[in-house]
C-alpha positions as CSV (number, residue, x, y, z in Angstrom):
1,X,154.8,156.8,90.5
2,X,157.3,154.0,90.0
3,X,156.6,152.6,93.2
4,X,152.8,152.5,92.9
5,X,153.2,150.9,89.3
6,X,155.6,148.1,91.0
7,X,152.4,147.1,93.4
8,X,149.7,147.3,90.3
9,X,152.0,144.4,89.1
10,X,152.3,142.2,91.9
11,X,148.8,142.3,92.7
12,X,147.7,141.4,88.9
13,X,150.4,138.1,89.0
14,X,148.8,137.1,92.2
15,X,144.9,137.4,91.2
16,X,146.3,135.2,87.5
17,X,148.4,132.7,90.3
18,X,145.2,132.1,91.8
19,X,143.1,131.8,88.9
20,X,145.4,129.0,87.4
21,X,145.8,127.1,90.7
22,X,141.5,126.7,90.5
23,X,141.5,125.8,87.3
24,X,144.1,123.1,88.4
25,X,141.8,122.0,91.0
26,X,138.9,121.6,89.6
27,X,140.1,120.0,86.5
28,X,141.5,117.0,88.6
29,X,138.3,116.7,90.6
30,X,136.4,116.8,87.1
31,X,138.8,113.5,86.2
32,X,138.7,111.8,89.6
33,X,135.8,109.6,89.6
34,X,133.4,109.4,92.5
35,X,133.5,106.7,94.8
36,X,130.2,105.1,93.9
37,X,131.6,104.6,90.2
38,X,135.3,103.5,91.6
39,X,133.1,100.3,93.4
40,X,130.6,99.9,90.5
41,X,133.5,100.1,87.7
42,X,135.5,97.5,90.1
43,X,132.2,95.3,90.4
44,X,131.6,95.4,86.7
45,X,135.3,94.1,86.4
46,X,135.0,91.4,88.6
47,X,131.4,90.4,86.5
48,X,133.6,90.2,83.6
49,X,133.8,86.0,82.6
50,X,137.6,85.2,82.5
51,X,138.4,83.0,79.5
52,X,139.3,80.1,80.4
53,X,142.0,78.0,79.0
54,X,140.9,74.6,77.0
55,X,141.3,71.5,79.0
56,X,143.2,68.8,76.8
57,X,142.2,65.2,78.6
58,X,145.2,62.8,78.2
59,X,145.2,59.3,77.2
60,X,145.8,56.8,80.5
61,X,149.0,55.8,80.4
62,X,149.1,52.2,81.1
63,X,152.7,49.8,81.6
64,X,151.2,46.6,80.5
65,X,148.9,44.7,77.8
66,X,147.3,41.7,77.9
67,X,148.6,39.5,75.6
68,X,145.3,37.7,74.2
69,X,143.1,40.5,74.6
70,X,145.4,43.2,73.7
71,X,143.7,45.6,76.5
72,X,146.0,48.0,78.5
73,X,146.3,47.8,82.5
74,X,148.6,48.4,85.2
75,X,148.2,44.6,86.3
76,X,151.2,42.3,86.0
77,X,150.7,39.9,83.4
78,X,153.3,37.6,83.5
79,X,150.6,34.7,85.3
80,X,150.9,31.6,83.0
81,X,148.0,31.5,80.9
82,X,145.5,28.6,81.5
83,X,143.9,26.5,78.4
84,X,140.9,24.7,79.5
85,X,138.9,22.0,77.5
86,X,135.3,22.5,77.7
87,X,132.4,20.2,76.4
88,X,130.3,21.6,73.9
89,X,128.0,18.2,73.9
90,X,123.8,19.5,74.1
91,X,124.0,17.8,77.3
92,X,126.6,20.6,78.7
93,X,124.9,23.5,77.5
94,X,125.1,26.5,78.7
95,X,128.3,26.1,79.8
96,X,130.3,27.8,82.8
97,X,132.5,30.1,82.3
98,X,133.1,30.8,78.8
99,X,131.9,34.3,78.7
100,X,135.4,35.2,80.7
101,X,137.8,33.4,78.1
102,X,140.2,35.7,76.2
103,X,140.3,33.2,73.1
104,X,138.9,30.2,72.2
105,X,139.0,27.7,69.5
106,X,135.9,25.4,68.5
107,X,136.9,22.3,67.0
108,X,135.4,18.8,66.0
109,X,136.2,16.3,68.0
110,X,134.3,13.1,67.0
111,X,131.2,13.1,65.2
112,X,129.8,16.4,64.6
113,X,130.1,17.4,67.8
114,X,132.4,20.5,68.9
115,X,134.6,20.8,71.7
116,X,136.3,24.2,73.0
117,X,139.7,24.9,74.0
118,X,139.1,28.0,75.9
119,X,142.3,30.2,77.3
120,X,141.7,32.6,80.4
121,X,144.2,35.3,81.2
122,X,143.1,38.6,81.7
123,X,140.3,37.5,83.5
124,X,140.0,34.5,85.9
125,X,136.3,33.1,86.8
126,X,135.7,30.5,89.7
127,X,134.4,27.9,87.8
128,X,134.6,26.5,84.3
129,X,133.4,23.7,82.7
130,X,131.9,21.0,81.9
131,X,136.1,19.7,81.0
132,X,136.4,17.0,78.7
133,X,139.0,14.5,77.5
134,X,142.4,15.4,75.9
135,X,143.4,15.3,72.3
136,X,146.5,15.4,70.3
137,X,145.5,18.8,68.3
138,X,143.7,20.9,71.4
139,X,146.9,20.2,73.2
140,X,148.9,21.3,70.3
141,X,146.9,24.5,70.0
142,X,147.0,25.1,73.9
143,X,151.0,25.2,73.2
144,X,151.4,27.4,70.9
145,X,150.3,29.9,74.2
146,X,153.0,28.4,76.7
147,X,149.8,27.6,78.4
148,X,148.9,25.2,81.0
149,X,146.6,22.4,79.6
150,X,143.5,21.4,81.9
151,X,141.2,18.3,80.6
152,X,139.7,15.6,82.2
153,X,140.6,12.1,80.9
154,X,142.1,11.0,77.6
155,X,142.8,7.6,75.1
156,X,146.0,6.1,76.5
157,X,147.8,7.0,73.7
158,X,147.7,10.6,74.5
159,X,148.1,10.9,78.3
160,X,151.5,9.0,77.4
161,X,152.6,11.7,74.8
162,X,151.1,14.1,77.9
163,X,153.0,12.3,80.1
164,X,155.8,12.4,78.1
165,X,156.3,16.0,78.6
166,X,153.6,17.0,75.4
167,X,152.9,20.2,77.1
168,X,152.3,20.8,81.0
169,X,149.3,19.3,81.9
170,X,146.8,18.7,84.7
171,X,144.4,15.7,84.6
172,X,141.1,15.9,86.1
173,X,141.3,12.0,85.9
174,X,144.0,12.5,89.0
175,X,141.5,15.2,90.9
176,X,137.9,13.9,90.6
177,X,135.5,15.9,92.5
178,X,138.3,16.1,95.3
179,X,136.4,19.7,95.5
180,X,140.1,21.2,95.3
181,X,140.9,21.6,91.4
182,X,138.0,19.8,90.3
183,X,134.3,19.3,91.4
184,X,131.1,17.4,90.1
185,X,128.1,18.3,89.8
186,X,125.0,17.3,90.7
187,X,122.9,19.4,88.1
188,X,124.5,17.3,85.1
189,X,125.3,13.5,84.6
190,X,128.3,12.0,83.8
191,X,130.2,12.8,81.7
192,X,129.5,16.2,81.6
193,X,129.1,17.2,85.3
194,X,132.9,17.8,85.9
195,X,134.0,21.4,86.7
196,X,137.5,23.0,87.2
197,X,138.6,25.5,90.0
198,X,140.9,27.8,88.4
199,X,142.0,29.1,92.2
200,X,143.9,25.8,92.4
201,X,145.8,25.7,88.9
202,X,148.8,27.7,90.2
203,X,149.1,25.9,93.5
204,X,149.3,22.3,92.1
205,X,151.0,23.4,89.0
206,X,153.8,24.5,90.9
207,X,154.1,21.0,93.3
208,X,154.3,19.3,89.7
209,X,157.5,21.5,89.1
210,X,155.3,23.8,86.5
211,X,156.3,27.7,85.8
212,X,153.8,29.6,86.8
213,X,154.8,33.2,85.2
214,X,155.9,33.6,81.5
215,X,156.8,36.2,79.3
216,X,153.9,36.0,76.6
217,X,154.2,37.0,73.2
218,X,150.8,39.0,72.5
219,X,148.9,38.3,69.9
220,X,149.3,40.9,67.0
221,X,146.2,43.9,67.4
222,X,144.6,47.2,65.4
223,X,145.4,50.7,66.6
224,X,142.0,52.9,67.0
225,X,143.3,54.7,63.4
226,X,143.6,51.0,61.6
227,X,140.1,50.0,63.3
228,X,138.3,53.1,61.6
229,X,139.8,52.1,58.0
230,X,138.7,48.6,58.0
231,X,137.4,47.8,55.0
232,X,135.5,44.4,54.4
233,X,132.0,43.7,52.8
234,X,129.1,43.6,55.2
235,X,129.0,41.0,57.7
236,X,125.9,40.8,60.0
237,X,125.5,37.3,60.7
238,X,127.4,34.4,60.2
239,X,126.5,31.0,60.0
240,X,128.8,28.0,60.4
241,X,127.0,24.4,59.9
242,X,129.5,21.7,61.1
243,X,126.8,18.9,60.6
244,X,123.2,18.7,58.6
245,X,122.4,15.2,60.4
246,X,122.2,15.6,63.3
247,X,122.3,19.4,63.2
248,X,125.0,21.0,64.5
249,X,125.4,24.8,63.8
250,X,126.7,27.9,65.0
251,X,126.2,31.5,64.1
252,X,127.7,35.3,65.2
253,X,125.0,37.7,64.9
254,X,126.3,41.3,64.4
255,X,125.0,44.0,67.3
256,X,126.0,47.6,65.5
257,X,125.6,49.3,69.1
258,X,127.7,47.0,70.9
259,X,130.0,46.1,67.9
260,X,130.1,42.9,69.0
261,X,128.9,39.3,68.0
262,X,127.1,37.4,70.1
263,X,127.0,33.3,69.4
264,X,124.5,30.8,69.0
265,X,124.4,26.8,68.9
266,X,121.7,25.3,66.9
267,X,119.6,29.0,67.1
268,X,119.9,28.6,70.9
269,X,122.0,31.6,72.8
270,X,125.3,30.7,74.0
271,X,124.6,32.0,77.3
272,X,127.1,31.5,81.0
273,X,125.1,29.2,82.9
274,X,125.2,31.1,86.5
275,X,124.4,34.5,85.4
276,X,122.7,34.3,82.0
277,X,124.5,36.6,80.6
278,X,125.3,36.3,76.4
279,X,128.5,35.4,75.0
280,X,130.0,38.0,72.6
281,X,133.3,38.6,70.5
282,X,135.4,40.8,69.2
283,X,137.3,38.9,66.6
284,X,135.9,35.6,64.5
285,X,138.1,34.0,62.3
286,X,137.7,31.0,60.9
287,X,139.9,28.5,59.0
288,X,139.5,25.5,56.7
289,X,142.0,22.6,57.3
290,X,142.6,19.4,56.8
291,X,140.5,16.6,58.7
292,X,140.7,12.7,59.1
293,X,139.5,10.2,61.2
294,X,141.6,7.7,62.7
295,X,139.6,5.3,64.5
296,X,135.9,3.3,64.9
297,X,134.8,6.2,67.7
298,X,135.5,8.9,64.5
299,X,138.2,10.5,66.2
300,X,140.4,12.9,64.0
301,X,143.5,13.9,63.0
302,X,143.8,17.4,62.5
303,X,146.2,19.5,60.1
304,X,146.9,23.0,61.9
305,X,150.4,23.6,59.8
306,X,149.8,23.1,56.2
307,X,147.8,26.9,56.0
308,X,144.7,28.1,53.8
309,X,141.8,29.3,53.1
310,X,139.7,31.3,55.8
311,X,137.4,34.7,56.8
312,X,138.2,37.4,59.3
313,X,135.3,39.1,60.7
314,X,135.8,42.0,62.7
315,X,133.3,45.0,63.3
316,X,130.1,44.0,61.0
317,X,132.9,43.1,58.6
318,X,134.3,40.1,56.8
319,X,137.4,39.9,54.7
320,X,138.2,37.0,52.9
321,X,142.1,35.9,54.1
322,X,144.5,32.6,54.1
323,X,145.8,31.2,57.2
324,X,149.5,30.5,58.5
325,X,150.5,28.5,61.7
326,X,153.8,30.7,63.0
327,X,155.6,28.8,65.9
328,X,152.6,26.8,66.8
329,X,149.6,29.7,66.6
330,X,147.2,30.2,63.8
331,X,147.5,33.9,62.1
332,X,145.6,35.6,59.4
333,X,147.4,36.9,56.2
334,X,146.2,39.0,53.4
335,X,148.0,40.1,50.4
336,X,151.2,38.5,52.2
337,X,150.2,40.8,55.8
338,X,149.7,39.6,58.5
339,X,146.5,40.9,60.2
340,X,145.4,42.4,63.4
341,X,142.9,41.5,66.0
342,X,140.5,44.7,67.4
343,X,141.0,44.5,71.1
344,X,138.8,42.3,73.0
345,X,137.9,38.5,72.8
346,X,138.7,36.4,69.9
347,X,136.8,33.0,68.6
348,X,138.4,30.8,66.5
349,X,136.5,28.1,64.5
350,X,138.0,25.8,62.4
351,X,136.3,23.8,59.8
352,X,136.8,20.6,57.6
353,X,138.3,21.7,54.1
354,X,135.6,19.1,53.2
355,X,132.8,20.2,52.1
356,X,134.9,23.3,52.1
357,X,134.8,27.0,53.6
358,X,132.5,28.0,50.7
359,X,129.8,25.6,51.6
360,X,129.6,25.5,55.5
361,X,129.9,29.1,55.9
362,X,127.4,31.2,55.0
363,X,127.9,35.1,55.8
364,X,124.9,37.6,55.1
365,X,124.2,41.2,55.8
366,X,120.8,40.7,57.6
């Protein structure tokens, strides 16, 4: 009986064994997911858009600035910087070469006529001109830029202070049309058909013993944060009448898109002469100073040291400033300050304190 009992109970264990063991089975093929969904869950996972990290661009880092401009680069900039004179007589209109100067100063010169003293640096054209003659306070700006002064004649009196060692100079007296450093022609008369080769400077400035590399002392300039809080009343066009008889005038008119002025002589476009093209600034400041003549042909004496009154126009904006000469260059001050430049070209005008800033400068917001 005991016996028989002992097999009931091994039989009953074995049918639960086997009972447990299916369950097992079929539970874990319940959970294991077909093949079908193991490729269409991986597909779905791949479909998935990864997010993708924020690219941050970077500023270019640049090693060098140039000094007049105040634009970055990679370019050595240690070339000497070049000052030409350039005629601003109707008769030499439109000019050559202008629209590549980094700075330039307009000044009278006799009569009521302008003349420009026009620096290149950062940018180097073939051709500039017409050049004109030499005199005592274009020289004296040129210097305050370690530059190399390039003119074409001048009164004895001067090409003996040039002589003297004024400032390093080149004479297109010495080089007429010799179709190296300076060429005429045949498009203009004389005296306003002579044109300099800027290719040549450096050649023939070093056979005269001239340094042709410097370390340049750049011209102070606005950070991008300083630009955006300028503050200024409006400033769309200005207008700067040198002479009512005969009329000579010029006048910046504003372009908002470009932010940019572009100049005008006696309502006419100051335009390059080969390709047409508008001359615009960054940067117009003007400065009233002292002027004299000194002889019969109404040449002048100049005061560039003694400071005052002038406008800085920057951006469709004018503020009203004074003016200090600092180790031979012309700066703008404001409430003791001195100011920045916005990157780009500058034009310098500078105006008898006779009749007076008020009166020969008119600034408008149309």
């Amino acid at each position: 009986m005991r016996k028989s009992l002992g097999w009931v109970f091994l039989l009953m264990l074995f049918i639960v064994s086997a009972c447990s063991v299916d369950q097992i089975a079929n539970k874990a093929s319940a959970e294991k997911p077909a093949e079908g969904d193991v490729k269409e869950h991986s597909k779905k996972e791949m479909e998935q858009p990864k997010e993708e990290t924020p690219v941050v661009e970077q500023e270019p880092e640049f090693k060098n600035m140039y000094p007049l401009t105040g634009e970055k680069t990679n370019d050595d900039v240690s070339h000497r910087i070049m000052a030409v004179m350039v005629n601003n007589h109707s008769y030499a209109r439109p000019q050559s070469g202008l629209n590549d100067a980094d700075l330039v100063y307009e000044v009278l010169a006799e009569g009521s006529i302008t003349r420009f003293v026009a620096f290149y640096h950062s940018h180097q054209p073939e051709v500039v001109g017409p050049v004109r003659s030499a005199r005592e306070y274009y020289y004296t700006i040129a210097k305050g830029y370690n530059a190399i002064y390039l003119y074409h004649g001048a009164a004895e009196y001067i090409e003996n202070q040039l002589k003297a060692g004024a400032i390093d100079h080149l004479n297109g007296m010495y080089y007429d049309n010799d179709r190296n450093l300076f060429k005429r022609e045949s498009f203009r008369s004389a005296p306003h058909n002579s044109y300099i080769l800027l290719d040549a400077v450096y050649d023939i400035a070093k056979q005269k013993g001239y340094e042709v590399t410097k370390n340049h002392e750049p011209l102070p300039f606005l950070t991008e944060d300083e630009i955006q809080s300028l503050d200024g009343q409006e400033a769309s066009s200005v207008k700067i009448t040198y002479s009512n008889t005969p009329q000579e005038t010029v006048t910046f008119k504003y372009n908002p898109e470009e932010e940019t002025y572009a100049r005008f002589n006696d309502g006419e476009a100051t335009v390059d002469y080969h390709t047409k093209e508008a001359t615009t600034v960054d940067n117009i400041f003007i400065v009233e100073t002292g002027h004299r003549v000194i002889d019969s042909k109404l040449r002048r004496d100049i005061d560039l040291n003694s400071g005052g009154n002038g406008y800085l126009i920057q951006k469709g904006q004018v503020q009203q400033v004074t003016w200090k000469n600092e180790d031979g260059r012309i700066y703008p001050f404001k409430d003791g300050k001195k100011l920045g430049f916005v990157p780009g070209k500058t034009w310098v005008n500078v105006v008898p304190e006779q009749p007076g800033i008020s009166q020969s400068v008119s600034i408008t917001s149309q």
